[in-house]
C-alpha positions in Angstrom: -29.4 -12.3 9.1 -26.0 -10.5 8.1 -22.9 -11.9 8.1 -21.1 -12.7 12.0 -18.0 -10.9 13.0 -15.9 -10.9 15.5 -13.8 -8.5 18.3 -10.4 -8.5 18.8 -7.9 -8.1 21.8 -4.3 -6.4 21.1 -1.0 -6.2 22.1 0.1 -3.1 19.7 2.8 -1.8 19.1 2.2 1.6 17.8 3.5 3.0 15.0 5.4 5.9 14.2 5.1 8.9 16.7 3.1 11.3 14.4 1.1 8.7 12.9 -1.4 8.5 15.9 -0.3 11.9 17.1 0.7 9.4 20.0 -1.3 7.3 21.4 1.3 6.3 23.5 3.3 8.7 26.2 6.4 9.9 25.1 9.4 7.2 25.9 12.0 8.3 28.8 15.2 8.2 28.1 15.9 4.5 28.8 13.0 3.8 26.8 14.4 6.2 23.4 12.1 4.6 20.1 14.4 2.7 17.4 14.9 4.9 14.6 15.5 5.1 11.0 19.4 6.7 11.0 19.5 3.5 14.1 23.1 3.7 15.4 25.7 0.7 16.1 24.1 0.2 19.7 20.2 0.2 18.8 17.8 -2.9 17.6 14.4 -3.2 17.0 11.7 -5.2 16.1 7.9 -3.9 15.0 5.1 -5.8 14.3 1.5 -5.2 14.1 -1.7 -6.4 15.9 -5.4 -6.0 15.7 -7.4 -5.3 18.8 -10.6 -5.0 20.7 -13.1 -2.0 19.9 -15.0 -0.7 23.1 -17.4 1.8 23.9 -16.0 5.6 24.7 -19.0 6.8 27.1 -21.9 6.0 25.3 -20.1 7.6 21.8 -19.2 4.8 19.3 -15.9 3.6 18.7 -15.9 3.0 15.0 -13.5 -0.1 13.4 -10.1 -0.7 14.3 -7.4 2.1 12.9 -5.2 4.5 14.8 -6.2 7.2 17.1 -5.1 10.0 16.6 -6.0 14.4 16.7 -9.4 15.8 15.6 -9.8 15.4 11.7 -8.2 11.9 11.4 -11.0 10.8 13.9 -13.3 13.1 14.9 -14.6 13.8 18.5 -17.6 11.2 19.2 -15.8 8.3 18.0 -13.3 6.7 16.4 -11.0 3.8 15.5 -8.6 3.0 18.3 -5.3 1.2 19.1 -4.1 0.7 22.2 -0.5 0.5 22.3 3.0 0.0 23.5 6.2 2.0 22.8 9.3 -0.3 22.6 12.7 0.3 22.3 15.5 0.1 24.5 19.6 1.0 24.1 21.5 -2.2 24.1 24.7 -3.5 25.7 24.5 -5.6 22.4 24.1 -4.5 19.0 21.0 -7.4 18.6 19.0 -8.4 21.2 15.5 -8.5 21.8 13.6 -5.2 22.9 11.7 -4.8 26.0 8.1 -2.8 25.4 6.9 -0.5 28.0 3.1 -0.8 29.4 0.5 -0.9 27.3 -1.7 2.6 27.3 -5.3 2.7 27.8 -7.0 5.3 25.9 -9.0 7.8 28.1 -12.5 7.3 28.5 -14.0 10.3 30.4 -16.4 12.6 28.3 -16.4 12.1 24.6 -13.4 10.5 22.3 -10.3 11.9 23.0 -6.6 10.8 22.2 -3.0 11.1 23.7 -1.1 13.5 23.0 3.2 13.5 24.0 4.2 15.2 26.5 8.0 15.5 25.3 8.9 17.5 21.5 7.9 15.1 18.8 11.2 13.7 17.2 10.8 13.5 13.7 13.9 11.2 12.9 12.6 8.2 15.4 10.1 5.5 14.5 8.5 3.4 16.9 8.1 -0.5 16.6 4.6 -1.3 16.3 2.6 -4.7 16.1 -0.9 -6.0 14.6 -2.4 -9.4 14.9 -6.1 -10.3 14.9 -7.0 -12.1 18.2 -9.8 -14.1 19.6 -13.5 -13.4 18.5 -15.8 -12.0 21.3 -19.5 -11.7 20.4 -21.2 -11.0 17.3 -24.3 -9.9 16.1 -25.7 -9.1 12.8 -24.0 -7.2 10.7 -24.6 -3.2 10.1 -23.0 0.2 9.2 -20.8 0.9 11.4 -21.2 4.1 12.5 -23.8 3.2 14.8 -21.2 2.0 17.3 -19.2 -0.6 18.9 -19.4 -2.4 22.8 -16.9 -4.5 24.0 -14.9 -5.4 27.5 -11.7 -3.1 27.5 -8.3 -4.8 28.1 -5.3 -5.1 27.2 -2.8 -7.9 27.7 1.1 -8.7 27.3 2.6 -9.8 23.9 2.7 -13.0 24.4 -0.3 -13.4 26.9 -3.1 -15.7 25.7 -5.9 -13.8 24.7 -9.5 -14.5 27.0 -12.6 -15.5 24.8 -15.2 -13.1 26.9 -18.8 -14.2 27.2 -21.7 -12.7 24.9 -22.4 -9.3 25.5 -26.1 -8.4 26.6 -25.8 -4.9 24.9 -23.6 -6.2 21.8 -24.0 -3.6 19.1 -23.6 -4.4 15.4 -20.3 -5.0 13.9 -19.3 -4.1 10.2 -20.0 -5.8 7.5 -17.3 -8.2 5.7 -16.5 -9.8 9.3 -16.7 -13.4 9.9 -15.7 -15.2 13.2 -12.4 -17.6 13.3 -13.0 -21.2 14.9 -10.4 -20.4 17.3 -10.4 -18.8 21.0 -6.6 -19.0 21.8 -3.6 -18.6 20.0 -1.5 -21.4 19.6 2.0 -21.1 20.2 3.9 -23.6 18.0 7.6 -25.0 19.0 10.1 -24.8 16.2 13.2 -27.0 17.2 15.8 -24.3 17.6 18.0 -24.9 14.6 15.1 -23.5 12.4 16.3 -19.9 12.0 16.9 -17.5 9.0 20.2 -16.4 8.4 21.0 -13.2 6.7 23.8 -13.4 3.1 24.8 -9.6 2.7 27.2 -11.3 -0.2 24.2 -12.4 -1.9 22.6 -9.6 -3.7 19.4 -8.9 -6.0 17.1 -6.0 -7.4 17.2 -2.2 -6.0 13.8 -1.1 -4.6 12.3 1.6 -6.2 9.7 2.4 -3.6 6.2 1.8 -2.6 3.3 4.0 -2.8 -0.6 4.8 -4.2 -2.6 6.4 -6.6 -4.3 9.7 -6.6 -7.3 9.3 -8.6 -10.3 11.7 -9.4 -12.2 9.5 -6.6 -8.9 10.1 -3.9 -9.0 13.5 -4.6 -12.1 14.2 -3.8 -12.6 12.1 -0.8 -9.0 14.1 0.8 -10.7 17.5 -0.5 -13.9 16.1 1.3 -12.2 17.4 4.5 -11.1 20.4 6.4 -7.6 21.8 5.6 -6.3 20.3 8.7 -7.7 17.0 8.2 -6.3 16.7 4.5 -3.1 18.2 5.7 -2.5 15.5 8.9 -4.4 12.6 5.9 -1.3 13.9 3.6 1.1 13.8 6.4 0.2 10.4 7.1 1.1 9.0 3.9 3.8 11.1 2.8 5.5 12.6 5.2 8.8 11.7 7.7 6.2 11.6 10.6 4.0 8.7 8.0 4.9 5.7 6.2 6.5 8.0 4.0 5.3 6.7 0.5 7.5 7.5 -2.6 5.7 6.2 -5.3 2.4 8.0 -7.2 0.4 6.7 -9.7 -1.4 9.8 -11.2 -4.2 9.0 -13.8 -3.9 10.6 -17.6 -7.7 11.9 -17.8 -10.7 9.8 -16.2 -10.4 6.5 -14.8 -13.4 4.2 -13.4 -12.3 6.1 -10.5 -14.0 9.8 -11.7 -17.4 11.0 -11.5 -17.5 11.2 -14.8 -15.9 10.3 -18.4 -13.6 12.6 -20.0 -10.3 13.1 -21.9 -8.1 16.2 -22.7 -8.4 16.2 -26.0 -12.3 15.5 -27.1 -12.5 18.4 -30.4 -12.9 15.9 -33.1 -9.9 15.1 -35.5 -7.7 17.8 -33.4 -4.7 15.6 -34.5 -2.6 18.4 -33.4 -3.7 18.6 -30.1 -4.2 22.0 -30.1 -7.2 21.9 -27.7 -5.5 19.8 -25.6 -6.7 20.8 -22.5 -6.2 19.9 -18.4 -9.8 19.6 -17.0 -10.9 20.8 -13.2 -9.8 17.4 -11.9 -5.8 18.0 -12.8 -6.1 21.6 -11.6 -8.0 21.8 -8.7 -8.0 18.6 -7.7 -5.0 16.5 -8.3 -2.0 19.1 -9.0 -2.8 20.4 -5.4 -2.8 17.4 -3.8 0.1 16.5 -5.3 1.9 19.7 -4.6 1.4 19.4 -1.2 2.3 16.1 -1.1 5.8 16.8 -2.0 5.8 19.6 0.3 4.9 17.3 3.2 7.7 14.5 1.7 11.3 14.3 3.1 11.9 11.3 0.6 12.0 12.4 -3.2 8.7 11.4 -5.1 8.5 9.4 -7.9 5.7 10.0 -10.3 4.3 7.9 -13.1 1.1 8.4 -15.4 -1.2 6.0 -17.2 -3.7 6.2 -19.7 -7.1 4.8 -19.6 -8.3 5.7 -23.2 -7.6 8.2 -26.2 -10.2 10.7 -27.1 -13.2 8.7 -28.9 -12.2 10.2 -32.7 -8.9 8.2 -32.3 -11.0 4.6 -31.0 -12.0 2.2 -33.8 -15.3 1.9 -31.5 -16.1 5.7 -31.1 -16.5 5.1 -27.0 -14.5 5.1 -24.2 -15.9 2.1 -23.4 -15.6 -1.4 -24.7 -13.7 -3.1 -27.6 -11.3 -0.7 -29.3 -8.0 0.2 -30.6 -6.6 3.1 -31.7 -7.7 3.6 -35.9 -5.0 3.3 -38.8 -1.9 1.4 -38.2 1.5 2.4 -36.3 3.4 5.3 -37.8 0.1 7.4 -38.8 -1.6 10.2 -38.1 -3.9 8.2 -35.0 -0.7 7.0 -33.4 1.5 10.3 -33.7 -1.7 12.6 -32.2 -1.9 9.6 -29.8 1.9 9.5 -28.8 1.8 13.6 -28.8 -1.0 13.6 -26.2 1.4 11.7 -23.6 4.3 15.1 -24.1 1.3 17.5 -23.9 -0.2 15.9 -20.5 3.9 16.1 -19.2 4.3 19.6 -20.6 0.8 20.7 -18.5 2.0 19.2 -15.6 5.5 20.8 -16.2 3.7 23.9 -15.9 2.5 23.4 -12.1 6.3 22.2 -10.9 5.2 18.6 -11.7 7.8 16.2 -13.5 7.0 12.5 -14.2 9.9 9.7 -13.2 7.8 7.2 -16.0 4.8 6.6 -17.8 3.4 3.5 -18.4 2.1 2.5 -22.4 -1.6 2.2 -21.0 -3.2 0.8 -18.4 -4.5 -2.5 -18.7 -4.3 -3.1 -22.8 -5.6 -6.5 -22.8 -9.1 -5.2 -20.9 -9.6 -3.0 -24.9 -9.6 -6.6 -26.3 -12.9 -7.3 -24.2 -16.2 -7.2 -25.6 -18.4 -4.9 -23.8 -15.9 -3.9 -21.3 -17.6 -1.8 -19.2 -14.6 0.7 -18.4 -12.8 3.0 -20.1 -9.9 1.1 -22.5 -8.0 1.2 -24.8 -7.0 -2.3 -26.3 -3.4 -3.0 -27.7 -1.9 -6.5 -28.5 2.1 -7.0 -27.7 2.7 -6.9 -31.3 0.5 -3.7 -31.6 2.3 -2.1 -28.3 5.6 -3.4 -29.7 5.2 -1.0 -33.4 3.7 1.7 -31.2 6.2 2.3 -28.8 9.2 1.6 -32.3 7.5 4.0 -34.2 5.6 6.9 -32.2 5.6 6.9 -28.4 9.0 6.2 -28.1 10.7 8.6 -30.7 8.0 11.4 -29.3 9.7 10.8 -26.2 12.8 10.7 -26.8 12.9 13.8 -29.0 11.1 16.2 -26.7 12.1 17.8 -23.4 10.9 14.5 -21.2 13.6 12.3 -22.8 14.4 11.3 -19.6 10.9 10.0 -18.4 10.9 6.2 -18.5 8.7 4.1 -20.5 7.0 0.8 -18.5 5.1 -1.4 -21.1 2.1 -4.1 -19.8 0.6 -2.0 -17.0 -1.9 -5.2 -16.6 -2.2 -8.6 -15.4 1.3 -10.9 -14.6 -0.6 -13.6 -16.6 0.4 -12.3 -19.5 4.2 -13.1 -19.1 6.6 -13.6 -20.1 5.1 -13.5 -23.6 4.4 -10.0 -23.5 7.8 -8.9 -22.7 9.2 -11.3 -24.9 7.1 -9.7 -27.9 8.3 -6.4 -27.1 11.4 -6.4 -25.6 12.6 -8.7 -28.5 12.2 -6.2 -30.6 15.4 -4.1 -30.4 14.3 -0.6 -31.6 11.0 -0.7 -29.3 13.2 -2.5 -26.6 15.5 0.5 -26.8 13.1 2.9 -25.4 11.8 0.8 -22.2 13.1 0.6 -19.0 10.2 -1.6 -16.7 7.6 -3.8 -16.8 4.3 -3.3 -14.9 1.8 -5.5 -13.8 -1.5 -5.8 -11.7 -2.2 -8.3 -9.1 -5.9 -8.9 -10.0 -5.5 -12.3 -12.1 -2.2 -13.4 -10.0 -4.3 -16.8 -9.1 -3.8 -17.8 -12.5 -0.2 -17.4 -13.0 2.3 -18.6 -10.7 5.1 -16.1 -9.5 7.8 -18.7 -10.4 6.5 -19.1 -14.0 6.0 -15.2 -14.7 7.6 -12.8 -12.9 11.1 -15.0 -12.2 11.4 -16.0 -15.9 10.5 -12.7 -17.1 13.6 -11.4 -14.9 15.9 -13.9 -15.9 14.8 -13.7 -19.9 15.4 -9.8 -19.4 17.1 -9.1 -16.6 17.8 -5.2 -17.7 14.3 -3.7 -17.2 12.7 -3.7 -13.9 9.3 -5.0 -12.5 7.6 -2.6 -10.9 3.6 -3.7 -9.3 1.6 -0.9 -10.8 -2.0 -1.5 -9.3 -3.8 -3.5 -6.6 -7.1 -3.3 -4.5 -9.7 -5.4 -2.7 -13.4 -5.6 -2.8 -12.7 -5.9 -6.2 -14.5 -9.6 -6.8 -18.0 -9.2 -7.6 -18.3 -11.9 -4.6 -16.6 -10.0 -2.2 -18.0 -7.0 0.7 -16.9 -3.8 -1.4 -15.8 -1.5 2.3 -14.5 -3.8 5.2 -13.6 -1.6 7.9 -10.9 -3.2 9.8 -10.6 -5.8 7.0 -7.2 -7.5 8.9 -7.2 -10.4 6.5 -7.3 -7.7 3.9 -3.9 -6.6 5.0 -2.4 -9.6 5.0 -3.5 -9.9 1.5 -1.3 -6.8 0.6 1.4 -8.0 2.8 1.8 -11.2 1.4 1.4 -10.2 -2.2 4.3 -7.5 -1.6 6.6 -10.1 0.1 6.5 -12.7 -3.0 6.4 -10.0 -5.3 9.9 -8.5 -4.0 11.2 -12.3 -3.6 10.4 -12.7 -7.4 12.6 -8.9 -8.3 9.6 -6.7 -8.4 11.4 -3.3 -7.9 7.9 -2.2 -6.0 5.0 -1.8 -5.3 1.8 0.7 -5.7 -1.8 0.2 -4.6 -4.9 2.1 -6.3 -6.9 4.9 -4.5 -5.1 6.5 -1.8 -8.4 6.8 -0.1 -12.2 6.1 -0.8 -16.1 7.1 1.4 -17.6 4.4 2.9 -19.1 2.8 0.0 -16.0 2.8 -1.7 -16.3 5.6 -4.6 -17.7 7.9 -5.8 -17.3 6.9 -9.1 -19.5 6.6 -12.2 -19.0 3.1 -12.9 -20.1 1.7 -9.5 -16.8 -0.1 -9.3 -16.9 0.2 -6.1 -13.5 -1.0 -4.0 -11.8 -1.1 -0.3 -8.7 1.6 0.3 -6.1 1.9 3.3 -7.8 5.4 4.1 -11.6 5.5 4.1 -13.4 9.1 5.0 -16.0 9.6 6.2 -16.4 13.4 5.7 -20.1 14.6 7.0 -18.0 13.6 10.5 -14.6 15.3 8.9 -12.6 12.3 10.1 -11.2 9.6 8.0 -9.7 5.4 9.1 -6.8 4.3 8.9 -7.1 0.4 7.4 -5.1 -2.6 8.2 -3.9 -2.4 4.8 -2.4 1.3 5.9 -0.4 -0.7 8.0 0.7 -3.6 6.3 1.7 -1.1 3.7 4.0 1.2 6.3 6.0 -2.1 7.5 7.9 -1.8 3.6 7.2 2.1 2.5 8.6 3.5 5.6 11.2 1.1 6.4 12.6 -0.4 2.9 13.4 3.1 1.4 14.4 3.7 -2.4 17.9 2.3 -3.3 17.8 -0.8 -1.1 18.8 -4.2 -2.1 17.1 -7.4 -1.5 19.7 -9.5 0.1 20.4 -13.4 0.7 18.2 -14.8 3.6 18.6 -18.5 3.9 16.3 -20.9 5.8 17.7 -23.6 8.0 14.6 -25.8 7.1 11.5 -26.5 5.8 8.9 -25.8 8.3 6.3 -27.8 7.3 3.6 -26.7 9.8 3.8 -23.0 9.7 3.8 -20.4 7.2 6.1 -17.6 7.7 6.9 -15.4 5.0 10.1 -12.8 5.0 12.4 -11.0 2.8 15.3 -8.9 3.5 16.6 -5.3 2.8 19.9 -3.5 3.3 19.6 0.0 3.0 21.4 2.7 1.6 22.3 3.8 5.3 24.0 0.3 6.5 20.7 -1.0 8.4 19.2 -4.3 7.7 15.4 -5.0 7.0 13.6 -8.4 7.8 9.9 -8.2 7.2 7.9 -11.8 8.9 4.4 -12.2 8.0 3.1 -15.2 9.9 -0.7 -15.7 8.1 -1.2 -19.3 10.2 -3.2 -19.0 13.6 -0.3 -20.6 15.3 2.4 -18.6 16.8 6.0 -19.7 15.3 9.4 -19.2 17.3 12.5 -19.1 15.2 15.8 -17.5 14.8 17.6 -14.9 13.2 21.2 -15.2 12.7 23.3 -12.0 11.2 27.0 -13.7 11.0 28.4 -10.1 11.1 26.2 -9.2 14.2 25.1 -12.5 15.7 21.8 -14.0 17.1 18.2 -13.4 18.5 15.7 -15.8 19.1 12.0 -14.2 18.1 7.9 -15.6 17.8 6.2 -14.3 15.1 2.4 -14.2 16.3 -0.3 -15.8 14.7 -1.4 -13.5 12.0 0.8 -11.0 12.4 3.2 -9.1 11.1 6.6 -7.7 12.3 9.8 -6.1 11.0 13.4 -6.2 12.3 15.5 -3.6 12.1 18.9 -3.4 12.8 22.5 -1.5 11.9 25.7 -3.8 10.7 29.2 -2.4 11.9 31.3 -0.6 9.4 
């Protein structure tokens, strides 16, 4: 027998108008969406929710995601939301919102989706809400495409969900799913002076932006699909209608995430470079992706390269593979050909209307200090990083037409601080050509926040932390795909919260999108992604995760500031989790996530605004938007 899962209710709130092509009507006047430009006399609050997957006419509903227009979904099934669109003007500046009905998808015929009625409104972005709910029946566990049954309902946001009675024709579930112990959510009194309280006065680290990585894998999964489907895919991420990411990690040659191993500069002992070449990946692959990514953006894109491994001739191993370093020593020939290859990937890509914001060193250097590693590496020590960047990268740099391309050391695990940065950084002529640090979330169980990422701000308070790479499915013991993974979104959420409580600038995850197994790749490496395609049906899923990720991308935009947010007590029964923003526009940001099964009432006080009483939902979460007067 596979593994039991479990069905889900909702109480959505949908996100941003575009993003599902509406699911929901268009709101009348009275019922106007909250947007980002929110004037004096709006407020909102958005939150997320999980829900129930039902039947369509005998065509299978696939896991839970958005619905949305013909190449995010398909005809003959797909993920579904059912929704609410909330938002009302207010006699006061900060009061709760009312949400209209919730909206039943249509059920005659095949799949089919809402569409609005009204012009779309580009500027306005809907409050939306996800929360996993009670578990209905399970069966064992299969591929998903061969369909979903369920009641259809719908209920209030704060009605108690119903745990229905086995299905006789129950269909299988996906795989990864495991049933909760409980039926109801439990609603959990918090004596009413247990609120947060926003301290504009108190002020920390800018945000820099949130965003993903377009690998060899995401770039052939989004080229997997018809032009419309890439285009609406694009749109979803990047655009003013999306959860308008700013931030893209673009590989430097192969990754674990191509079909194959390669670098751009294989001729051996070409120390010049002068067969440095782009491969079909950049140019048909990547560049246009990227290029119409920034076509697609409103908000300015940030993009940063990493390199896996140097060409083999340079690696004291001769493979891509495994234990090795670059040959010689600092200040040689290995190093300068190495440090030239970074400008010549920035002058290629220079060619195609491509500038970088950063590069990082390398990614992962501690994983080339690994026996057998079994993908591609390149293994530095701090000390070794530290005469590299003093003596070749940096200077190369700085003397060539990128001088203003920023340098971001680690690129690995946050064990490894604050002693990394403290080799490096304390070394003033290396230190002088750094701006960040990055790290990787993978290993964060072994270091605590307060002991790494905290001191390393304090020690060196000048250079920003910025969260380079993240994924799950990654543990060998883990379900590689989890369609509808909720708990795998509150996994991002809640690494992102502590994160930007700890001065991490922001925040990028790994493959913009990934097939159902979770590739292709050559290494097998096989991990989960907020998008997953599924192109023989042209349609692809929004995840969870795609979700969790929208609540900061699209509403904590480049240039905020984390501000004060003090608690009036300890509440020792719950776990809520928030941070908050103020923007560059005057608006305020408070992002909740609530991962306890109990729902948690409390209170948000804004002394230049005043007062709302809130619940965050079990397993949910929500952000609170609001505009301070002048």
């Amino acid at each position: 027998m596979g593994q039991r899962s479990r069905s889900l209710t909702s109480t959505a709130l949908l996100p941003a108008p575009e993003l599902a092509d509406r699911i929901c009507p268009s709101p009348t006047a009275a019922e106007a969406p909250c947007g980002l430009g929110v004037p004096a006399s709006w407020a909102g609050s958005c939150c997320c929710r999980q829900h129930r997957p039902w039947q369509v006419s005998g065509r299978a509903v696939s896991p839970r995601g958005v619905q949305g227009r013909r190449g995010e979904l398909g005809a003959g099934g797909a993920p579904s939301w059912q929704g609410k669109v909330c938002g009302r003007p207010l006699p006061a500046p900060l009061l709760p919102l009312q949400a209209a009905g919730p909206v039943m998808p249509r059920t005659s015929g095949t799949a089919r989706w809402c569409v609005p009625a009204a012009p779309r409104t580009a500027t306005r972005w809907t409050p939306w809400c996800c929360r996993p709910r009670a578990p209905t029946s399970s069966t064992r566990a299969a591929r998903p495409a061969s369909g979903w049954s369920a009641a259809r309902g719908a209920s209030r946001a704060m009605q108690r969900p119903q745990v229905p009675a086995p299905a006789a024709d129950a269909v299988p579930h996906p795989q990864g799913w495991s049933p909760r112990p409980h039926a109801v959510a439990v609603m959990l009194l918090i004596p009413a002076d247990f609120h947060l309280t926003l301290d504009t006065a108190q002020r920390y680290q800018k945000v820099k932006g949130f965003g993903g990585s377009v690998t060899d894998s995401a770039a052939i999964n989004i080229q997997s699909l018809s032009k419309e489907a890439q285009s609406h895919l694009l749109r979803s991420y990047f655009s003013e209608e999306g959860i308008e990411y700013n931030l893209v990690r673009v590989p430097m040659a192969s990754t674990d995430f191509s079909v194959r191993l390669y670098t751009y500069a294989d001729a051996e002992g070409d120390f010049e470079l002068k067969h440095f070449n782009l491969t079909e990946e950049d140019t048909r692959m990547k560049i246009p992706i990227l290029q119409a990514a920034q076509a697609v953006a409103k908000r300015p894109l940030s993009l940063y390269a990493s390199p896996w491994t140097s060409p083999v001739w340079m690696k004291t191993n001769g493979a891509m593979t495994g234990r090795g370093t670059l040959k010689g020593n600092p200040g040689d020939k290995y190093h300068k050909a190495w440090a030239k290859y970074f400008i010549r990937f920035l002058d290629e890509y220079a060619k195609h209307n491509l500038t970088f914001w950063a590069v990082t060193a390398g990614n992962e250097p501690t994983a080339g200090e690994i026996v057998f590693y079994p993908f591609q590496c390149l293994g530095f020590s701090p000390e070794h990083q530290r005469d590299f960047i003093a003596q070749d990268l940096g200077p190369a740099l700085a003397n060539s037409s990128h001088r203003h391309v920023q340098l971001i050391i680690l690129d690995d695990q946050r064990v490894m601080l604050p002693y990394w940065a403290q080799v490096v950084l304390k070394d003033p002529v290396a230190a002088s050509y750094i701006s960040g640090i990055g790290i990787h979330w993978y290993l964060d169980f072994l270091a605590p926040i307060d002991l790494t990422l905290s001191i390393t701000h304090h020690l060196f308070p000048n250079y920003f932390l910025l969260s380079t790479e993240a994924s799950t499915g990654s543990y060998f013991w883990e379900p590689r795909v989890v369609l509808g993974g909720w708990d795998r979104g509150s996994k991002y959420s809640h690494s992102i919260l502590t994160d930007l409580n700890n001065y991490v600038t922001g925040w990028t995850d790994w493959n913009l999108a990934l097939d159902l197994q979770g590739g292709p790749n050559w290494s097998k490496n096989y991990v989960d992604s907020p998008v997953i395609v599924d192109s023989s049906k042209d349609v692809f899923y929004k995840q969870p995760m795609f979700y969790h990720m929208g609540h900061f991308s699209k509403f904590i935009p480049e240039g905020s500031q984390r501000v004060g947010l003090a608690v009036s007590k300890k509440c020792r029964r719950c776990e809520l989790e928030h941070t908050a923003f103020l923007r560059p526009d005057g608006a305020v940001v408070l992002v909740v996530l609530n991962r306890s099964p109990m729902d948690v009432s409390f209170g948000i006080s804004d002394p230049r605004v005043g007062f709302i009483e809130a619940t965050a939902p079990s397993d949910s979460i929500q952000t609170f938007l609001w505009k301070q007067p002048a």
